[in-house]
PDB file of N, H, CA, C and O in Angstrom:
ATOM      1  N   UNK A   1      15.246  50.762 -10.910  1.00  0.00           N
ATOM      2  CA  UNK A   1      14.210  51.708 -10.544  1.00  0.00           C
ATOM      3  C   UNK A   1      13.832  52.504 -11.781  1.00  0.00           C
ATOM      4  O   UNK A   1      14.562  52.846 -12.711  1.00  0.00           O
ATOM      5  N   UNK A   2      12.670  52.704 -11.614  1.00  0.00           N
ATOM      6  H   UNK A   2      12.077  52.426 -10.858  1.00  0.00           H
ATOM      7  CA  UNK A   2      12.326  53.866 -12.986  1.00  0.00           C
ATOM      8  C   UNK A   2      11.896  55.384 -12.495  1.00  0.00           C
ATOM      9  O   UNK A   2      11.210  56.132 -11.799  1.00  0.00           O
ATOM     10  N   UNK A   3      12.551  55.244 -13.130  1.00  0.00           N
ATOM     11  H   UNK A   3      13.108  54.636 -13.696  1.00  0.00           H
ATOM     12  CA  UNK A   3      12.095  57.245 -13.401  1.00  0.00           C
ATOM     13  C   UNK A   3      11.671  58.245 -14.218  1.00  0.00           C
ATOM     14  O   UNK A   3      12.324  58.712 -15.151  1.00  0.00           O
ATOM     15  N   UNK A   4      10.419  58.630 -13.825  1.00  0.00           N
ATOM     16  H   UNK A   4       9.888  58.251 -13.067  1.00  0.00           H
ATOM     17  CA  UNK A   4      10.097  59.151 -15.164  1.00  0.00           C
ATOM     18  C   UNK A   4       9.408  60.919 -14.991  1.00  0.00           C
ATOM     19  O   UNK A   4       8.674  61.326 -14.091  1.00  0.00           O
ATOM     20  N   UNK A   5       9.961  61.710 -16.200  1.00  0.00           N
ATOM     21  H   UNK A   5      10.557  61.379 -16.931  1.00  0.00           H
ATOM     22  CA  UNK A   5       9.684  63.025 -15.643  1.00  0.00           C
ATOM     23  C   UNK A   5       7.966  63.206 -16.573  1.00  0.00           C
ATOM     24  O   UNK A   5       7.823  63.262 -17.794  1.00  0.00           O
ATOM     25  N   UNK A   6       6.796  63.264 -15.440  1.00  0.00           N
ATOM     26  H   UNK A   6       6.912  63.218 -14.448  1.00  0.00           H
ATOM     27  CA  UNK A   6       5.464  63.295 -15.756  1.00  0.00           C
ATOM     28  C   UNK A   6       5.285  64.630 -16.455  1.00  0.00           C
ATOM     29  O   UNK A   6       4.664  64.587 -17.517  1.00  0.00           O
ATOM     30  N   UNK A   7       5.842  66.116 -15.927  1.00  0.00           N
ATOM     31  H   UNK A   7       6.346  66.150 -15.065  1.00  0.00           H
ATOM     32  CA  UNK A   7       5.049  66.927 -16.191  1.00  0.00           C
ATOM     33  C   UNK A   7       6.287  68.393 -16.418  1.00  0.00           C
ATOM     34  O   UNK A   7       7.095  68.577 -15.508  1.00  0.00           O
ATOM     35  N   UNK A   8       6.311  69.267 -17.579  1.00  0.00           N
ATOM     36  H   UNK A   8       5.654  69.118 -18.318  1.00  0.00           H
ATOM     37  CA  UNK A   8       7.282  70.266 -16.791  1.00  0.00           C
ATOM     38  C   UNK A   8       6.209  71.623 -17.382  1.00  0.00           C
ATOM     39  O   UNK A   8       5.660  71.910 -18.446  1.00  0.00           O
ATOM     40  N   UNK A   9       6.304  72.209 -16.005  1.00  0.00           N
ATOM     41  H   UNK A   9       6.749  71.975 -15.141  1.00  0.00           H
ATOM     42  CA  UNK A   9       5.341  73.346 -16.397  1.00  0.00           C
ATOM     43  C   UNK A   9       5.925  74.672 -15.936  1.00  0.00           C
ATOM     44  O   UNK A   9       6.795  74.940 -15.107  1.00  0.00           O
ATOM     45  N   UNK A  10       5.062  75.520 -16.848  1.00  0.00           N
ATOM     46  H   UNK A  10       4.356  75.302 -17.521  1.00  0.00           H
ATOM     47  CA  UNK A  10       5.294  77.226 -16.263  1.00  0.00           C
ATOM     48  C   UNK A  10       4.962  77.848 -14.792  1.00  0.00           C
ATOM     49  O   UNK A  10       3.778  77.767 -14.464  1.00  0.00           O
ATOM     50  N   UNK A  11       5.506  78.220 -14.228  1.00  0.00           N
ATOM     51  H   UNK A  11       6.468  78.286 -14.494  1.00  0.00           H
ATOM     52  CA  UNK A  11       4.793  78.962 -13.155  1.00  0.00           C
ATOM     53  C   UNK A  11       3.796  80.395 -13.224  1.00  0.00           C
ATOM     54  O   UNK A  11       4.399  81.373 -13.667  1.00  0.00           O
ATOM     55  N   UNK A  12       3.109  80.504 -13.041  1.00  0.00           N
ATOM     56  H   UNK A  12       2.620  79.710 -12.682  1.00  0.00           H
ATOM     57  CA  UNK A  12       2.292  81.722 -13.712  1.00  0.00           C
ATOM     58  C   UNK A  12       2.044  82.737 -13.294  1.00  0.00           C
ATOM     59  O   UNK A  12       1.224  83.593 -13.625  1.00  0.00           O
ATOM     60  N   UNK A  13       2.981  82.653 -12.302  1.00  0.00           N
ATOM     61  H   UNK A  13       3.647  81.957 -12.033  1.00  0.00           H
ATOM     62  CA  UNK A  13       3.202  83.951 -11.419  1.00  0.00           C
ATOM     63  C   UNK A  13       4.648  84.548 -12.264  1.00  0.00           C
ATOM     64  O   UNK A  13       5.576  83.788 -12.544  1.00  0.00           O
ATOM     65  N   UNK A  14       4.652  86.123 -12.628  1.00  0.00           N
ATOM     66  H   UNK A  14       3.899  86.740 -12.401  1.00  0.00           H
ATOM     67  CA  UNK A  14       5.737  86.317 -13.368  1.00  0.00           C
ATOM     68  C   UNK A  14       6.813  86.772 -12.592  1.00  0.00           C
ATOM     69  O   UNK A  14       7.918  86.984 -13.092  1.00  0.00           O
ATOM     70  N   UNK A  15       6.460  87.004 -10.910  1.00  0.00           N
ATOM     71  H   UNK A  15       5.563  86.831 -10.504  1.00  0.00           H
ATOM     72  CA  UNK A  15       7.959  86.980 -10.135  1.00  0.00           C
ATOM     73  C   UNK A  15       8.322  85.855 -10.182  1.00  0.00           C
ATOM     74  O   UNK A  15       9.524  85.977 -10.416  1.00  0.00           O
ATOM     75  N   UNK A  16       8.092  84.740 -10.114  1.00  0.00           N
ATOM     76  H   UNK A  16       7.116  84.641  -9.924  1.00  0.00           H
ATOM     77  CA  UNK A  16       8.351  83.615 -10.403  1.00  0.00           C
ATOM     78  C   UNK A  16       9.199  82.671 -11.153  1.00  0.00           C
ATOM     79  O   UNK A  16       8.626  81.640 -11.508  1.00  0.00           O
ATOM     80  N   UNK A  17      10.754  82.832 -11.550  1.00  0.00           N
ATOM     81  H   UNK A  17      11.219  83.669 -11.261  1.00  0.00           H
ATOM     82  CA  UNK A  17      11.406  82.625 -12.636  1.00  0.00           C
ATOM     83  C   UNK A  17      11.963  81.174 -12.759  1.00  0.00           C
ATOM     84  O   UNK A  17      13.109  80.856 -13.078  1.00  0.00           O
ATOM     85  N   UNK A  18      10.568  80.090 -12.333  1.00  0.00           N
ATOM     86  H   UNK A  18       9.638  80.349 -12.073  1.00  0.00           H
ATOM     87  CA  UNK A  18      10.947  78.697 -12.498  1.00  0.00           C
ATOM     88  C   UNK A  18       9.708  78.095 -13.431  1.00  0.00           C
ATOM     89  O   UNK A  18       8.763  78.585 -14.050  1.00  0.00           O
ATOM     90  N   UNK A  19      10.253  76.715 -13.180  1.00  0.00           N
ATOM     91  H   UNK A  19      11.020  76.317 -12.677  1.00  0.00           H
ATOM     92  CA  UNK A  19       8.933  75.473 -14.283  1.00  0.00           C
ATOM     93  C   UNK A  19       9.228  74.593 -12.730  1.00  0.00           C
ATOM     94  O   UNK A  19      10.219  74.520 -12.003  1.00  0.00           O
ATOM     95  N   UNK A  20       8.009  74.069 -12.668  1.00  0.00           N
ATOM     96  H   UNK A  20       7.204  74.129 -13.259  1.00  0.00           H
ATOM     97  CA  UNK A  20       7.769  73.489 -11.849  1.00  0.00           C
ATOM     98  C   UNK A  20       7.647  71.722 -12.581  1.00  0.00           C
ATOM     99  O   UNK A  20       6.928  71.670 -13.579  1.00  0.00           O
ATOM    100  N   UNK A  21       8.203  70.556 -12.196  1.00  0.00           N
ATOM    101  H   UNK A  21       8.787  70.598 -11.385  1.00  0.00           H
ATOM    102  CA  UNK A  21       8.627  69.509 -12.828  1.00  0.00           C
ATOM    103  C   UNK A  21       8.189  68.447 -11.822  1.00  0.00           C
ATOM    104  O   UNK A  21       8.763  68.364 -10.736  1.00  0.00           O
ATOM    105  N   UNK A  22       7.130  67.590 -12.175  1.00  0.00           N
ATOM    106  H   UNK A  22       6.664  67.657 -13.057  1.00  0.00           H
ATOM    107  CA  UNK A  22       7.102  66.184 -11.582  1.00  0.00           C
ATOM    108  C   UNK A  22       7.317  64.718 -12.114  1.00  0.00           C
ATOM    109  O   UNK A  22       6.823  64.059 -13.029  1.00  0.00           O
ATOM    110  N   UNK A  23       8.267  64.495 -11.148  1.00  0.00           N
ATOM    111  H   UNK A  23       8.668  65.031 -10.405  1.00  0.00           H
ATOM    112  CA  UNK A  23       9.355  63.248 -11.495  1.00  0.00           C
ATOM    113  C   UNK A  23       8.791  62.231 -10.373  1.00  0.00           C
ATOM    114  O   UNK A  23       8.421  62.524  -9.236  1.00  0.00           O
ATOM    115  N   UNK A  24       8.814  61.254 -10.845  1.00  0.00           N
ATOM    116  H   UNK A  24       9.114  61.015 -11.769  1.00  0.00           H
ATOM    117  CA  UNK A  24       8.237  59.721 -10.703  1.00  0.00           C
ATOM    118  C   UNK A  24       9.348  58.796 -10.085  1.00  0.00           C
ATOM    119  O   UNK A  24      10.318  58.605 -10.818  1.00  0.00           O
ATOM    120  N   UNK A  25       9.354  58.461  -9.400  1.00  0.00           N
ATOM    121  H   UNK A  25       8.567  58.616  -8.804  1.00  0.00           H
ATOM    122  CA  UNK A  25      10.191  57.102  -9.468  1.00  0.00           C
ATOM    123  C   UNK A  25       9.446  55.911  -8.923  1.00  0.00           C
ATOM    124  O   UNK A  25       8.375  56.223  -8.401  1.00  0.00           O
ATOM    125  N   UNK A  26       9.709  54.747  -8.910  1.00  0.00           N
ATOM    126  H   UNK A  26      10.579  54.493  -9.333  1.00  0.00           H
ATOM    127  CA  UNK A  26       8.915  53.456  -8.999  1.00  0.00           C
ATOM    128  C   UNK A  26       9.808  52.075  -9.129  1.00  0.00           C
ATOM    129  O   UNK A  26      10.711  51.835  -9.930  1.00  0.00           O
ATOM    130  N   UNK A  27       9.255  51.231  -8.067  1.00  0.00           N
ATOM    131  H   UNK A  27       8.521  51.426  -7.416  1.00  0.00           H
ATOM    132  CA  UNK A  27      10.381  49.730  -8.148  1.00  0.00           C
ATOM    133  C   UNK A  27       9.609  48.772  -7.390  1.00  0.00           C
ATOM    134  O   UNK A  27       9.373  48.578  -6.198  1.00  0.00           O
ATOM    135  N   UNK A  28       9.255  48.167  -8.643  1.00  0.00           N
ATOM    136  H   UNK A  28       9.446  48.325  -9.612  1.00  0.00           H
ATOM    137  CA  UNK A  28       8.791  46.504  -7.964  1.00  0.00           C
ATOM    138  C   UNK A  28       9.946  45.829  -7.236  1.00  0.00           C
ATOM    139  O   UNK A  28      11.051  45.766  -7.776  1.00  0.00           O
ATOM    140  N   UNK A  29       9.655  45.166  -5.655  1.00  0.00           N
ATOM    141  H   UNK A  29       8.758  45.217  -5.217  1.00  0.00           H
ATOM    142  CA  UNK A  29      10.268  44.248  -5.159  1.00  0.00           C
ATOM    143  C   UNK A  29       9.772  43.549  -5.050  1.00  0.00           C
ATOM    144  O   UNK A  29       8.982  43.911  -4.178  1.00  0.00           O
ATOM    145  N   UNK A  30       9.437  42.149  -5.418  1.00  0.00           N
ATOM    146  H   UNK A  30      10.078  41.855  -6.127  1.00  0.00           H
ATOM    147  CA  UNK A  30       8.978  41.043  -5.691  1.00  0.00           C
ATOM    148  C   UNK A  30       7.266  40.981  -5.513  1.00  0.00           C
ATOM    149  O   UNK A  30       6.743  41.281  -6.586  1.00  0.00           O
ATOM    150  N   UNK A  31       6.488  40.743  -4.689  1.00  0.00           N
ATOM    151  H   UNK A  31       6.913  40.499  -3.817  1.00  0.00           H
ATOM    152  CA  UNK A  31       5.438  41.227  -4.759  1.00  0.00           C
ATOM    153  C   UNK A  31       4.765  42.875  -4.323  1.00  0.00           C
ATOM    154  O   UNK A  31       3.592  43.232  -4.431  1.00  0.00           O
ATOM    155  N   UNK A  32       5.665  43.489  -3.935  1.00  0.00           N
ATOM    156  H   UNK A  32       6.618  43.199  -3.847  1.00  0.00           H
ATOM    157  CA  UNK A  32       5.485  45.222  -3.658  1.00  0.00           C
ATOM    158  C   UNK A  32       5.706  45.928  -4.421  1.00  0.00           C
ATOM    159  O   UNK A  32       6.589  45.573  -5.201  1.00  0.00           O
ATOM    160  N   UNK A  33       5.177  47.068  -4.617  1.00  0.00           N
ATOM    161  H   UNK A  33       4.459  47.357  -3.983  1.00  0.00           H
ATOM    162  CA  UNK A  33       5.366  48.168  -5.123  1.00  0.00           C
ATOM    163  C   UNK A  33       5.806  49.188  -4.858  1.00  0.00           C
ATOM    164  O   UNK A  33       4.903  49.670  -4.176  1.00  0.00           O
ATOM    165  N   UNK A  34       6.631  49.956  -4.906  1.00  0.00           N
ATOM    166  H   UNK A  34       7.365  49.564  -5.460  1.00  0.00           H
ATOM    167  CA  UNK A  34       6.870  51.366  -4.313  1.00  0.00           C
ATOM    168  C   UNK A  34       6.799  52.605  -5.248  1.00  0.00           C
ATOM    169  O   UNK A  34       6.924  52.709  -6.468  1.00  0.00           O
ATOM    170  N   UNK A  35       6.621  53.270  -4.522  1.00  0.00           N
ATOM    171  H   UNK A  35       6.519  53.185  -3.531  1.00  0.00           H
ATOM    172  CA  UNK A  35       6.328  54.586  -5.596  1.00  0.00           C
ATOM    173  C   UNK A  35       6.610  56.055  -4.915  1.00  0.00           C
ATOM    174  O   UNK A  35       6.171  56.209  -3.775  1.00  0.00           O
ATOM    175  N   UNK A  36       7.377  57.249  -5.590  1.00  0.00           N
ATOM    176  H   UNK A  36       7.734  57.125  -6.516  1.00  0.00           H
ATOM    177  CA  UNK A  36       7.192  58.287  -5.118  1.00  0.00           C
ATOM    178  C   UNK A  36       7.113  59.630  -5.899  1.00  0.00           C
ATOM    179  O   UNK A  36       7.273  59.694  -7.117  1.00  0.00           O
ATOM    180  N   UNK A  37       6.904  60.493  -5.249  1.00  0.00           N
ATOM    181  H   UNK A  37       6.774  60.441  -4.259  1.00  0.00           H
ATOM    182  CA  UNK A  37       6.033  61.531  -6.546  1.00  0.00           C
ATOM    183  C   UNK A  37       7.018  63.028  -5.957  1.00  0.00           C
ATOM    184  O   UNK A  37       7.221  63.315  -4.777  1.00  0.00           O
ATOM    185  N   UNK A  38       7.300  63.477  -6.668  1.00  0.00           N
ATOM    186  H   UNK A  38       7.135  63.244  -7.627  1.00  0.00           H
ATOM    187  CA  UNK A  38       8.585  64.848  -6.334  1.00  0.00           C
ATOM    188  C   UNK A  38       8.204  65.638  -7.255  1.00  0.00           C
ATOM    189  O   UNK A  38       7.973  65.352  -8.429  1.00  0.00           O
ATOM    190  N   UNK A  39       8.121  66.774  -6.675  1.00  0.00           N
ATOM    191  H   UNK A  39       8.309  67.007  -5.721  1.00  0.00           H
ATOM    192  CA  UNK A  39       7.555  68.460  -7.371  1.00  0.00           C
ATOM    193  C   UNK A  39       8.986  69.347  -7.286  1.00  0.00           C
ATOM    194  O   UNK A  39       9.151  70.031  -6.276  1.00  0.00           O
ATOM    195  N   UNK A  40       9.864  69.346  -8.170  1.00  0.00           N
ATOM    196  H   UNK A  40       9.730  68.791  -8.991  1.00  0.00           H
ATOM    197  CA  UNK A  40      11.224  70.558  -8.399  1.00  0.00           C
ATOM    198  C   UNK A  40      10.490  71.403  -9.091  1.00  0.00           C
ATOM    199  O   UNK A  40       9.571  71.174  -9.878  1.00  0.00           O
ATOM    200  N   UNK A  41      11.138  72.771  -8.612  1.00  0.00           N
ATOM    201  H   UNK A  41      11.884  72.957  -7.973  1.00  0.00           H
ATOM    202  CA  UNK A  41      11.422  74.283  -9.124  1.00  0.00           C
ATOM    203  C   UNK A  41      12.742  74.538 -10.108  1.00  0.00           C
ATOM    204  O   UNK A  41      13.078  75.688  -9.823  1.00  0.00           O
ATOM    205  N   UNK A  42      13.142  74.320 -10.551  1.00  0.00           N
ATOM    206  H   UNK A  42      12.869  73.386 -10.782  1.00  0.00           H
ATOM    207  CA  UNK A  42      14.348  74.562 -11.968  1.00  0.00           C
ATOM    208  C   UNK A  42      14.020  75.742 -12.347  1.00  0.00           C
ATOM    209  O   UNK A  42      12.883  76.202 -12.448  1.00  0.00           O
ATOM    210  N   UNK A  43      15.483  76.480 -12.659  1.00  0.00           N
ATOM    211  H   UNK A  43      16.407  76.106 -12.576  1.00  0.00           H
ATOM    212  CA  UNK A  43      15.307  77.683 -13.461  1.00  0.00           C
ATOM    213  C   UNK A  43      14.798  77.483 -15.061  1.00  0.00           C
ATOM    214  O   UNK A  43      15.115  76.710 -15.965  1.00  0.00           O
ATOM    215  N   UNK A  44      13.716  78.736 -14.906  1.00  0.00           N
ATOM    216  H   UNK A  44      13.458  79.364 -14.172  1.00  0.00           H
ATOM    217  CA  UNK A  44      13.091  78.827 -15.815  1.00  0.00           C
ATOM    218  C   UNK A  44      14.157  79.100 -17.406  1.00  0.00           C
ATOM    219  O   UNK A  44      14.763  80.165 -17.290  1.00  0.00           O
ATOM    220  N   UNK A  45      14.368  78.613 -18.324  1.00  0.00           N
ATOM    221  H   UNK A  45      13.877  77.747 -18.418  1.00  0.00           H
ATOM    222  CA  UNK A  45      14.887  78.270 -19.748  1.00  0.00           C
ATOM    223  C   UNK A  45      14.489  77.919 -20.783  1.00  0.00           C
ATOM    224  O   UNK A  45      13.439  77.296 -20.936  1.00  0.00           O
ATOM    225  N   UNK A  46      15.463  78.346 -21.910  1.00  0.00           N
ATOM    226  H   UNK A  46      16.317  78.852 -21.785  1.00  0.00           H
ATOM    227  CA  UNK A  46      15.131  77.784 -23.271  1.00  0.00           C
ATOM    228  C   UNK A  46      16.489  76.533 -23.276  1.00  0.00           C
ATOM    229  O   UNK A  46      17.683  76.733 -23.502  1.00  0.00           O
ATOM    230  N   UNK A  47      15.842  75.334 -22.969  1.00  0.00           N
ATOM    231  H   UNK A  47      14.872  75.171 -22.786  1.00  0.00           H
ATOM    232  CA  UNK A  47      17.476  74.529 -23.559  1.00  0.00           C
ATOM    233  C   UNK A  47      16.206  73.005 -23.770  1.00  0.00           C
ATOM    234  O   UNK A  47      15.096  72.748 -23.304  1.00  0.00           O
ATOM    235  N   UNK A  48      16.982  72.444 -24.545  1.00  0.00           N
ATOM    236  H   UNK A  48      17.884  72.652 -24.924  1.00  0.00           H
ATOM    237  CA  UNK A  48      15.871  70.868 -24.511  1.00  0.00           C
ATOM    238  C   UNK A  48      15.774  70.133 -23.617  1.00  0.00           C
ATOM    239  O   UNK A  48      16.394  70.008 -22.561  1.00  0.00           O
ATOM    240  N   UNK A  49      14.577  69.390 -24.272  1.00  0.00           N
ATOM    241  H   UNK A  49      14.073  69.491 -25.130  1.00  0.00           H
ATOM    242  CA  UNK A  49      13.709  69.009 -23.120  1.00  0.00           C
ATOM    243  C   UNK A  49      14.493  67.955 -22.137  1.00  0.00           C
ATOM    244  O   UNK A  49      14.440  67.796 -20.917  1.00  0.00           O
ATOM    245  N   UNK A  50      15.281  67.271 -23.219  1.00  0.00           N
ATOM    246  H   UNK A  50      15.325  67.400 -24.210  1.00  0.00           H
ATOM    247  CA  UNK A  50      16.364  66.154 -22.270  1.00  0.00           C
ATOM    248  C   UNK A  50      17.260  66.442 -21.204  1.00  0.00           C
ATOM    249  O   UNK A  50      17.734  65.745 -20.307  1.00  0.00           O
ATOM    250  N   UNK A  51      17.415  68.061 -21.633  1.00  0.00           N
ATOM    251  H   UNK A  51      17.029  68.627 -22.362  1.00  0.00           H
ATOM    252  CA  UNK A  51      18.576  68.935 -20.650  1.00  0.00           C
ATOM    253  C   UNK A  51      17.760  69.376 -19.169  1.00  0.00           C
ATOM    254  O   UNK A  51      18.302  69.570 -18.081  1.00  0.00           O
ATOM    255  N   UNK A  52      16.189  69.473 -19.517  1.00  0.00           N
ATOM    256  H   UNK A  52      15.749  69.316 -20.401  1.00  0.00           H
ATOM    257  CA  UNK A  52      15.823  69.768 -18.179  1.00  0.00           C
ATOM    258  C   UNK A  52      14.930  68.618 -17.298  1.00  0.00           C
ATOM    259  O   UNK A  52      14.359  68.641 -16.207  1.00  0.00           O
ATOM    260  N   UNK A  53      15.140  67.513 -18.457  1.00  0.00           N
ATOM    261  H   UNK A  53      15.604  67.495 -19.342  1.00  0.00           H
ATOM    262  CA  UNK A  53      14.444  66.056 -17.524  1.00  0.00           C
ATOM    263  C   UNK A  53      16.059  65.995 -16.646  1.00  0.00           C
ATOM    264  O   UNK A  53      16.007  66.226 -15.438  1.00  0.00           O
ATOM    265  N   UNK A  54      17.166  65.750 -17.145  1.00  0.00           N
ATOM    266  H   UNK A  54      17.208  65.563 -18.127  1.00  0.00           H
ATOM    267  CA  UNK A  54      18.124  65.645 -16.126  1.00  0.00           C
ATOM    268  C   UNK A  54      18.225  66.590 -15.064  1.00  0.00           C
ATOM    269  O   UNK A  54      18.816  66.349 -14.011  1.00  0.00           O
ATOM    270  N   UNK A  55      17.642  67.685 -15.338  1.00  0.00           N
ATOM    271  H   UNK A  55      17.162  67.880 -16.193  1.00  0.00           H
ATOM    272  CA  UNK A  55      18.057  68.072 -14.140  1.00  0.00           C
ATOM    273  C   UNK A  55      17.251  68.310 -13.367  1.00  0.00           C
ATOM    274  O   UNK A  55      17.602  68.899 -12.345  1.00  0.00           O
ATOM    275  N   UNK A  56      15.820  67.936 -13.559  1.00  0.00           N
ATOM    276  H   UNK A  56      15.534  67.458 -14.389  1.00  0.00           H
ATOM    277  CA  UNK A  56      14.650  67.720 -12.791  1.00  0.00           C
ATOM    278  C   UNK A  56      15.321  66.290 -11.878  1.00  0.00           C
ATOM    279  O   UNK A  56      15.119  66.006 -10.698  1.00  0.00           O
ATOM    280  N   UNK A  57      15.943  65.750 -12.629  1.00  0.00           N
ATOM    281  H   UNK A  57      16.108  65.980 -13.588  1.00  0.00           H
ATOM    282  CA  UNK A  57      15.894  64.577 -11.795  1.00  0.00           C
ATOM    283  C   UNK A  57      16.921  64.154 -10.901  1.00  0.00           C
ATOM    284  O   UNK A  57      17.026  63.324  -9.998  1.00  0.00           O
ATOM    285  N   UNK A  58      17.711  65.088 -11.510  1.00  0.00           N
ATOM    286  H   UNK A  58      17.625  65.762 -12.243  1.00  0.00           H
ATOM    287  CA  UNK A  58      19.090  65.474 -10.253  1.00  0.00           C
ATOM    288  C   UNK A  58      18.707  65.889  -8.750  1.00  0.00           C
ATOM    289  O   UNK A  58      18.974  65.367  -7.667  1.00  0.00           O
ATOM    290  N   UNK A  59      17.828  67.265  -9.181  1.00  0.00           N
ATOM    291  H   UNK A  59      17.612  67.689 -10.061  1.00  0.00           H
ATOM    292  CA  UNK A  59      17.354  68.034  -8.075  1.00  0.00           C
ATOM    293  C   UNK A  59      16.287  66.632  -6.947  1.00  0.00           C
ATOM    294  O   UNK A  59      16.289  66.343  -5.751  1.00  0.00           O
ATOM    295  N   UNK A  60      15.503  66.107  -8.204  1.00  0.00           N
ATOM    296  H   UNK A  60      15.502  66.342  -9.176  1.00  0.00           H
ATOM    297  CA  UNK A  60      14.478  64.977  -7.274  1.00  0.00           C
ATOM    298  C   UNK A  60      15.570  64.480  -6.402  1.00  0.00           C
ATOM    299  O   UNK A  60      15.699  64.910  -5.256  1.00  0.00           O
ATOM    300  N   UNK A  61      16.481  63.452  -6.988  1.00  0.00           N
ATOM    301  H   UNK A  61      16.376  63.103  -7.920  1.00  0.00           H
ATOM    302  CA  UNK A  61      17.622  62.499  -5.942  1.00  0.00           C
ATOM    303  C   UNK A  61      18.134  63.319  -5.179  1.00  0.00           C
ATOM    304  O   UNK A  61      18.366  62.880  -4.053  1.00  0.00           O
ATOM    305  N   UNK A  62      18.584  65.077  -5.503  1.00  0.00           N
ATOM    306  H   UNK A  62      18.395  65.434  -6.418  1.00  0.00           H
ATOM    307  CA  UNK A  62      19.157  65.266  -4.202  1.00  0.00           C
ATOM    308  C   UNK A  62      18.255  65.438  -3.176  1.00  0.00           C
ATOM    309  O   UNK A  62      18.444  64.869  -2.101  1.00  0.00           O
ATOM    310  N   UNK A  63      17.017  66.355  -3.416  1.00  0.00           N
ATOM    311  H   UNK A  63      16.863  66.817  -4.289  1.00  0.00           H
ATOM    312  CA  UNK A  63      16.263  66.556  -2.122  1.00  0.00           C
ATOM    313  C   UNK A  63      15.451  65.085  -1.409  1.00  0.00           C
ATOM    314  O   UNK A  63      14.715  65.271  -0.440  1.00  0.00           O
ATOM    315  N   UNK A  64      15.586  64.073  -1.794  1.00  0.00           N
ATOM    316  H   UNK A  64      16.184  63.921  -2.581  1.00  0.00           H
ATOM    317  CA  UNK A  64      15.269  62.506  -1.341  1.00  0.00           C
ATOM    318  C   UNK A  64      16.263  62.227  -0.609  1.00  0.00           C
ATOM    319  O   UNK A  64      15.958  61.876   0.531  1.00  0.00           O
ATOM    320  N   UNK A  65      17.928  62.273  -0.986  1.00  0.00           N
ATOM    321  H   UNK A  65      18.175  62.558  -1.912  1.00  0.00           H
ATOM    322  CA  UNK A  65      18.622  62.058  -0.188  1.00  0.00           C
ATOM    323  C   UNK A  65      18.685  63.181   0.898  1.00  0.00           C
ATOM    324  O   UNK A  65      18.902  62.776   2.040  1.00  0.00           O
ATOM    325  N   UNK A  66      18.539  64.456   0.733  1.00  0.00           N
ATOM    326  H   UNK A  66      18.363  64.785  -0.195  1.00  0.00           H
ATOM    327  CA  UNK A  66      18.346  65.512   2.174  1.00  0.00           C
ATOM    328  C   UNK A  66      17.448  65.042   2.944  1.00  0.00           C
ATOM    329  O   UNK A  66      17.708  65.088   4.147  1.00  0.00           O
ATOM    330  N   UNK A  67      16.001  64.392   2.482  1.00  0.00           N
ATOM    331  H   UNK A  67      15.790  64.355   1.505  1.00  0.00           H
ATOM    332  CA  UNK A  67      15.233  63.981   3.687  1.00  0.00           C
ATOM    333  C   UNK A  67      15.564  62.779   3.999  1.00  0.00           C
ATOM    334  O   UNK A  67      15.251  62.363   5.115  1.00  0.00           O
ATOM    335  N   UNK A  68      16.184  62.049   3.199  1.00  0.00           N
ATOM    336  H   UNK A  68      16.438  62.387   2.292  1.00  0.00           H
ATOM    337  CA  UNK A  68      16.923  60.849   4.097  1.00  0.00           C
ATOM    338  C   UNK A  68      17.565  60.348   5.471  1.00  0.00           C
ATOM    339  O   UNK A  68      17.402  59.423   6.267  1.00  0.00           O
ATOM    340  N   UNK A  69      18.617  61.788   5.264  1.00  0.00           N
ATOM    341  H   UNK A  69      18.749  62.539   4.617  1.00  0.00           H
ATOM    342  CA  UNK A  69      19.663  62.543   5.895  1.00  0.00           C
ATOM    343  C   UNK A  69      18.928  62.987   6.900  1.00  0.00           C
ATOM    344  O   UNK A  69      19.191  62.433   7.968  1.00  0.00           O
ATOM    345  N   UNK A  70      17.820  64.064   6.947  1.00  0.00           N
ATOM    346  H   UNK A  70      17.607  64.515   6.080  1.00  0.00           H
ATOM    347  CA  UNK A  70      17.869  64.498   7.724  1.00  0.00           C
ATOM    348  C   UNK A  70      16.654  63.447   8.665  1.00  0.00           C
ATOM    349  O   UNK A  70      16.642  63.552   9.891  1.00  0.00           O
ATOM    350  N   UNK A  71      15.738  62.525   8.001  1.00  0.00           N
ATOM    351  H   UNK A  71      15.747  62.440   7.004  1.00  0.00           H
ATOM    352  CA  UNK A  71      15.018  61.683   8.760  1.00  0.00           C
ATOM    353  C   UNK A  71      16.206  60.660   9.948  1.00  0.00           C
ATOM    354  O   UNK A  71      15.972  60.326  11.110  1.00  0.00           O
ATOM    355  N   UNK A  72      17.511  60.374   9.075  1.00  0.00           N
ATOM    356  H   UNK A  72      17.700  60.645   8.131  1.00  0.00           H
ATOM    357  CA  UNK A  72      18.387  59.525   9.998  1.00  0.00           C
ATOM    358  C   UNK A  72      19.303  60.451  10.985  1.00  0.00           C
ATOM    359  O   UNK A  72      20.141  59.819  11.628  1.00  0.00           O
ATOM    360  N   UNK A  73      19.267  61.602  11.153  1.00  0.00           N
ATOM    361  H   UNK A  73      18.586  62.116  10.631  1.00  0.00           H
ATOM    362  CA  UNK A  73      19.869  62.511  12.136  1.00  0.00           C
ATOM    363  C   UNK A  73      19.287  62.341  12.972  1.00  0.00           C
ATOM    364  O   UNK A  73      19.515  62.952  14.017  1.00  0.00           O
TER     365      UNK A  73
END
């Protein structure tokens, strides 16, 4: 599967103390495509950029698996 972090931005509201991050994921199965598009809130920081693609993309897999979860309840 691929994953890819599209976008990480400021929020511009200054109560606001996140970046708002859209992460991609995507997987050809033989002739299909799938695709899905995830908007995280991460605390707002100074650390590199690699440090907050992971954890944009942590947050993506967990809240995918919560609606998983809670679609199979």
């Amino acid at each position: 599967m691929e994953i890819t972090v599209n976008s990480i931005g400021l929020q511009e509201n200054p109560e606001i103390d996140k970046m708002d991050v859209q992460v991609s994921f995507y997987k050809q199965i033989e002739t299909y495509g799938f695709s899905a598009e995830v908007t995280v809130w991460i605390p707002k920081r100074d650390a590199p950029i690699s440090e907050l693609r992971k954890e944009a993309i942590q947050a993506a897999l967990d809240f995918l698996k919560e609606a998983q979860a809670a679609h199979s309840a």
